[in-house]
Every structure is written in C-alpha cells, then in structure tokens.
C-alpha positions in Angstrom: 97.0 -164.7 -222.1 100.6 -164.9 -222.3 100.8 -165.1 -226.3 98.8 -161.9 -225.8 101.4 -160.1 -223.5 104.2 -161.4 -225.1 102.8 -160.2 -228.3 102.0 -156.2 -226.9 105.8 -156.4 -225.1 107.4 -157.6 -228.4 105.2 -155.4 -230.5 105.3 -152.3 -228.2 109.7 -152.8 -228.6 109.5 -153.0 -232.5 107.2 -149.8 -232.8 109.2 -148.4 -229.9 112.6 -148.8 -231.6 111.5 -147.6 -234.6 109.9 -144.2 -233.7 112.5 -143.2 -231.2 115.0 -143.0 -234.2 112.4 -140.5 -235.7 110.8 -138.6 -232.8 111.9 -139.6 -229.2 108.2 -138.6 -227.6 106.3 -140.9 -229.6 108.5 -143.8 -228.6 108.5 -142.7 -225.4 104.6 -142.6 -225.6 104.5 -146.4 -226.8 106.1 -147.9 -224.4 104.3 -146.4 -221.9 101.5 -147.4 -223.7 102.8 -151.3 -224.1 103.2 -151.4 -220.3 99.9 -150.3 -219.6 98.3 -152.7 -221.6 100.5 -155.5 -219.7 100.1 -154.4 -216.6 96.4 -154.4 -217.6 96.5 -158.0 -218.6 98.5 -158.8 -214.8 95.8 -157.2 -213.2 93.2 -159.3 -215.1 95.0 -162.2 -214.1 95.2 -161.5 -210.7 92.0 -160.8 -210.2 91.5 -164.2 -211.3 93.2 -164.7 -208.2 92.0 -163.0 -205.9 89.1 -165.5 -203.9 91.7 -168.3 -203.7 94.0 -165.2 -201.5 91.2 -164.6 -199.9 90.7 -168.2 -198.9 94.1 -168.7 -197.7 94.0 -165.5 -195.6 91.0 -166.7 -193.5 92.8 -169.9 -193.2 95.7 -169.0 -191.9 93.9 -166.8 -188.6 96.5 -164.1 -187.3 99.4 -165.3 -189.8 97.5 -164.1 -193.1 98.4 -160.3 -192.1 101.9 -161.4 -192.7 101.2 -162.5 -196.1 99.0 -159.1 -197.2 102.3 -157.8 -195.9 104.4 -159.8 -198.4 101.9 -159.2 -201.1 102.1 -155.5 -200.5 105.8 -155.9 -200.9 105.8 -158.0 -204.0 103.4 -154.8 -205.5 105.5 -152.2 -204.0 108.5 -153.9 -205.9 106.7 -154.5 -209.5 104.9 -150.7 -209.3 108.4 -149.1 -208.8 110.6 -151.5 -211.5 108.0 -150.9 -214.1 108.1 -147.2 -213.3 111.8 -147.5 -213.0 111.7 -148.9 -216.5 109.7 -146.5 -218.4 112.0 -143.1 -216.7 114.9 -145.3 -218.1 113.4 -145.1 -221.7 112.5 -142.0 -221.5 116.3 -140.7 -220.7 115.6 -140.4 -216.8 118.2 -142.8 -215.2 118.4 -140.8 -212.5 114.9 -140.6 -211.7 115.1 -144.4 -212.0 117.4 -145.0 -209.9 115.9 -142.9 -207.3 112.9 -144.9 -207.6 113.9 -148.4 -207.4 116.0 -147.1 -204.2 113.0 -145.8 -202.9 111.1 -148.7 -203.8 113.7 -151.0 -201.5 113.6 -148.8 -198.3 109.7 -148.9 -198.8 109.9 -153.2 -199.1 112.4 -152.7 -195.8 110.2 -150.6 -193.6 107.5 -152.8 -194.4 109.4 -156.3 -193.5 110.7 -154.7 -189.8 107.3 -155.8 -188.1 107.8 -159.1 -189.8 111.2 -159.4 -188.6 110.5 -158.2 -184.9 107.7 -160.8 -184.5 110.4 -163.7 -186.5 112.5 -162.7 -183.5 110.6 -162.7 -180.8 109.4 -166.2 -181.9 113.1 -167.2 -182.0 113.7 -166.5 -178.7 110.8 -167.8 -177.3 111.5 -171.3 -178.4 115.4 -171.1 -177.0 
C-alpha cells in the first residue's frame, strides 16, 4: 500500500506541475484528485485498524474516552493540513492559513477537559 500512495502522490505532483503551466484549474483539479485517492488509501488502512482501537478502548474502562479524544484530535489535525494544502495550491494562502489556525484552536478546546482532569489528578496525589 505504500508503493501505491507513494506512487498517486508522486504521480499526482508530475501531472500537477505540468498542467498548472498550461491551465491552472486542471492542475488544481489533480491534486485534489491525488489527495483524495490518498486519503482513500488512509482510510482503508485505518479501517484495518479499527477492532484492535476498539479493543484497547474497552480495555482501558473510563480512560479510553481520553484516547477517542486524542484520536479526534490527530483527525481534526490531518483533515485541516490536507485542506490547508490543497487552498495553498490553488493560490489561497490565506484561506490556508485561516484553516490550520482554526484547526489548532479546535485541537485546543478539545484537550482543556483532558487538561482539567491531568490536573485535578496532580493535585490529588500532592
């Protein structure tokens, strides 16, 4: 599988390059279209994970909400760079930039619970 990526991302670049020098929407349109296919091929491979998660969630009781937490974040963070990304090739830096800031304060709000409970475990051991 990551022949297979690799190949799409370094294929998707060549093709990329070489019709933004001719029209700018078609190589806008393949690279979107490259990063569809490889966040298809994550999501295959995830899936692949997916009963092992499950598995560690059951075993860990109470604690396992703090790791759908932390998996939420790590989606939160690859959704909006790969967004991020694709308004960069397209001539949006702006909009990029907005994003991945957005994308940050989003991974923030969702680590205060995590914090708060970190700290009032601190303090009950001292």
């Amino acid at each position: 599988m990551l022949w297979k990526v690799l190949l799409i991302a370094l294929l998707g670049t060549c093709l990329a390059v070489y019709f933004k020098e001719q029209k700018n929407v078609m190589g806008t349109a393949i690279v979107i279209a490259a990063s569809l296919l490889i966040v298809f091929y994550t999501m295959v491979f995830l899936s692949g994970l997916g009963e092992k998660v499950k598995q560690l969630l059951s075993a860990m009781g109470s604690g396992g909400k703090y790791l759908m937490t932390l998996f939420k974040m790590l989606g939160i963070t690859y959704v909006c760079d790969l967004t991020a990304g694709i308004c960069k090739d397209a001539g949006n830096a702006s909009i990029a930039h907005q994003l991945q800031i957005f994308g940050k304060l989003l991974v923030i709000s969702l680590s205060v619970p995590i914090l708060s409970t970190l700290m009032e475990t601190v303090s009950a051991l001292l």
